[in-house]
C-alpha positions, 0 to 999 in steps of 0.5 A: 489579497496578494496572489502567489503563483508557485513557480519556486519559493518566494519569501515576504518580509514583515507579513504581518496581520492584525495586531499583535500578531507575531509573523515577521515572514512567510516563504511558500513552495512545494513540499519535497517538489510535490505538486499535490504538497504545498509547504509553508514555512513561517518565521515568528518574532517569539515563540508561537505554535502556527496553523492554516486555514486555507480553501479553494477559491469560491469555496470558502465553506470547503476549508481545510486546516494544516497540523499545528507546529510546535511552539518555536521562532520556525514553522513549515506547514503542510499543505494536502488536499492541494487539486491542480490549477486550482486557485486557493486562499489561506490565512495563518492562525499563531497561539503566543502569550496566551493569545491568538492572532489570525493574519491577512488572507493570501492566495496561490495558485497551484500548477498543473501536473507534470506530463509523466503524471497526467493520464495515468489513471481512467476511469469507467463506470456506466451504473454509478447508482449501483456503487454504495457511498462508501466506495464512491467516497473512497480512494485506491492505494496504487504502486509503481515498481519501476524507478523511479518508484511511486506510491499512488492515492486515487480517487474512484474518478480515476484523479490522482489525489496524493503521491510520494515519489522515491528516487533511483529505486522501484517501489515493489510492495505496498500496504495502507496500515492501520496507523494511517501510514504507507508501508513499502518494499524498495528495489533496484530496477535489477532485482526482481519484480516483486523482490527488494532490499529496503523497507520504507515507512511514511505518513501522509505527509511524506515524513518517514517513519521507518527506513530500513536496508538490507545489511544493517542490523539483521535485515540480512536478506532480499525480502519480497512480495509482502510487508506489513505489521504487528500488533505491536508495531513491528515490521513482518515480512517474507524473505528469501532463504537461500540454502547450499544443498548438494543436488548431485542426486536429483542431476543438480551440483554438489554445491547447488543452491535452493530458493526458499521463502521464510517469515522475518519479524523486526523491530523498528530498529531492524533487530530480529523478533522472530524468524521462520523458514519453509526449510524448518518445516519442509524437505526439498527432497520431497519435491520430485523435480527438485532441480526444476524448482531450485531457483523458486522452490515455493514462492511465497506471495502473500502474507497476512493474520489470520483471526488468532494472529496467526499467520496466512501464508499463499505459496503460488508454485504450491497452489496452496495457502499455509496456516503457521504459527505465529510462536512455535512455526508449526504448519497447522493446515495447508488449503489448496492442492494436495493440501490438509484442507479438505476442499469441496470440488467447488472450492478448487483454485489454482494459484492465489495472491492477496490471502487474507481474512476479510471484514466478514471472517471469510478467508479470502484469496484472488484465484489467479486460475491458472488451470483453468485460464479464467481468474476469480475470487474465493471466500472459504470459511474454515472449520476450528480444527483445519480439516474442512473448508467450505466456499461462502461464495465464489466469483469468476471474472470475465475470461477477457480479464484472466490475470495468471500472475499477481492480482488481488481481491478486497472487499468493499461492502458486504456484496462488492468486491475490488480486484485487481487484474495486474497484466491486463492493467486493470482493476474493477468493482464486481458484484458476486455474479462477476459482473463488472459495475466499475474499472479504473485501467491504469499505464502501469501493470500494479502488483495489487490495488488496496481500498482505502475508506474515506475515514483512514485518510482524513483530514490528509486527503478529503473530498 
């Protein structure tokens, strides 16, 4: 066996296996200069469709297969589940003519990380036996904001097992969609923290799906705090609605502007679905100081389905979560201060992130309990017709970890919880007493940690 070292590409010419086989040469590097993505490229002397096979050294009960290529002379495979250092064998299957041929076995080793990636992520956990299979098998979606940007997939040791790097922007939002795809909000280093003006789609493989920019079609607007998708594939996303109002009469200007939020729906193309503002529905004259609010009147912060499709909207300068519907824009309840929900004392919070309908139909939000100076999570079961909520449950942190801006809460079981504490740098596993069973701290302060189980990214990233 020929062992390649990946330093930069290195070609072999007549690389030919067994008999018949149709390879006339193999290049190997890194794919897209990421070190976790080896990319192998293939030229045959007919039509072929290639795959490897490939596995770490002493391990070859452990192996991995690439995507097959489509029939052709030229091939670049994709190599994921790539650990630094590590040493692995791989070999080529081509389909021609009705046959199959496999090649000789070659090896590489990859290199180490680069230092700007090492010790971003550590872990602690000193009660392994209390975390279910389902959590230790899974991995945590993780985003930089600062360019250059990154989408991070880590492990729940705390190992970086897949990145995707976008130059000369931050990448400000992220969300693991159901397609197993990673979609995203890209902003300059000058807009915003959770503010920008792209819209970036990939798979695992790094390829882009879908890449967006304001300005063209009708993405017109700086959009922020949250990206996802539809039923039916479109792009839904907030984004800010700034209107000229005169504010002469609150101490404002004649020709002042107001900052509000809307829901903007696009298809792939960037052309307009459906569009919805907090201008349709509210009056900023009904807020009595107006002019100190001008410049983020509601801040919308999250956005998400609810179990009719409906949408989820959490305003923070609020405190208040909004049902809106998905046709006619119509606000069917609001739950929080001053809300239409009625609202136990105990299901008080103060300021929300992360609002969704987790896998148990609860209505879920990470209370960033600003009034109190102490972070939580709440489960809030709503009554069909919106005037009541009652709590399902409700955890309060350790006051050492209070988070009063961003974070987020997801659920890993039926007793667990993941929450993100974005400003301490820390995200933990809680049980619903609040006590913390695991922490991974990271070097940067994410917007908000997504669990992704272990079945949403195979065969990409395995264990």
């Amino acid at each position: 066996m020929k062992r390649i070292v990946i330093i930069f590409w290195i070609a072999f010419a007549g690389c030919t296996g067994r008999s018949g086989n149709v390879i006339r040469d193999i290049s190997i590097g890194l794919h897209n200069n990421n070190e976790l993505k080896i990319q192998i490229d293939v030229t045959t002397t007919a039509d072929a469709r290639v795959y490897a096979e490939y596995w770490p050294d002493g391990d070859s009960r452990r192996s991995f297969t690439s995507s097959v290529s489509d029939a052709g002379s030229h091939h670049a495979l994709v190599l994921g589940n790539i650990v630094p250092q590590t040493g692995y064998s791989f070999r080529l299957v081509t389909e021609s003519g009705g046959a199959q041929n496999v090649s000789k076995t070659y090896t590489f080793r990859s290199r180490g990380l680069p230092m700007w990636l090492q010790d971003q992520f550590k872990y602690s956990c000193t009660r392994p036996e209390l975390l279910p299979d389902v959590f230790k098998e899974g991995f945590l979606l993780i985003n930089k904001r600062e360019a250059p940007g990154f989408m991070y997939i880590v492990d729940t040791k705390g190992q970086l097992r897949w990145y995707h790097m976008v130059d000369g922007t931050g990448v400000k939002v992220t969300h693991f969609t159901k397609d197993a795809t990673i979609i995203s909000i890209l902003g300059k280093s000058d807009e915003p923290t959770s503010y920008g003006s792209e819209i970036l789609e990939i798979n695992l493989l790094g390829d882009t799906l879908l890449h967006l920019k304001k300005g063209q079609g009708d993405l017109r607007y700086t959009i922020h705090h949250e990206v996802i998708k539809n039923s039916a594939g479109n792009v839904v996303t907030i984004y800010e609605d700034l209107r000229i109002m005169d504010l002469s009469r609150v101490g404002g200007g004649k020709t002042d502007t107001v900052h509000g939020d809307g829901i903007l729906v696009l298809d792939k193309q960037g052309k307009k679905v459906w569009q919805w503002s907090v201008f349709d529905v509210c009056d900023p004259f009904a807020d009595s100081d107006l002019k100190k609010h001008k410049s983020d009147w509601m801040h919308a912060n999250s956005l998400s389905y609810d179990k009719d499709s409906n949408y989820l909207v959490s305003f923070y300068n609020l405190g208040q979560v909004w049902k809106v519907d998905a046709h006619s824009g119509k606000v069917l309840w609001k739950l929080g201060k001053g809300g239409t929900v009625g609202l136990p004392a105990s299901g008080v919070f103060s300021q929300s992130h992360a609002v969704h309908i987790n896998p148990y139909g609860s209505l879920m939000l990470f209370d960033n309990g600003v009034d109190k100076k102490r972070s939580g999570v709440y489960a809030f079961n709503i009554q069909p017709d919106g005037r009541a909520a009652r709590v399902d449950w409700h955890i309060d942190l350790p006051a050492e970890i209070y988070n009063d801006r961003m974070g987020s809460a997801y659920m890993i079981n039926d007793s667990l919880v993941l929450c993100c504490c974005s400003k301490r740098h820390i995200t933990v596993v809680a049980d619903k007493k609040g006590t913390l069973l695991w922490t991974l701290d990271t070097a940067i302060p994410p917007y908000r940690v997504q669990f992704i189980p272990a079945a949403m990214v195979k065969p990409f990233i395995l264990n």
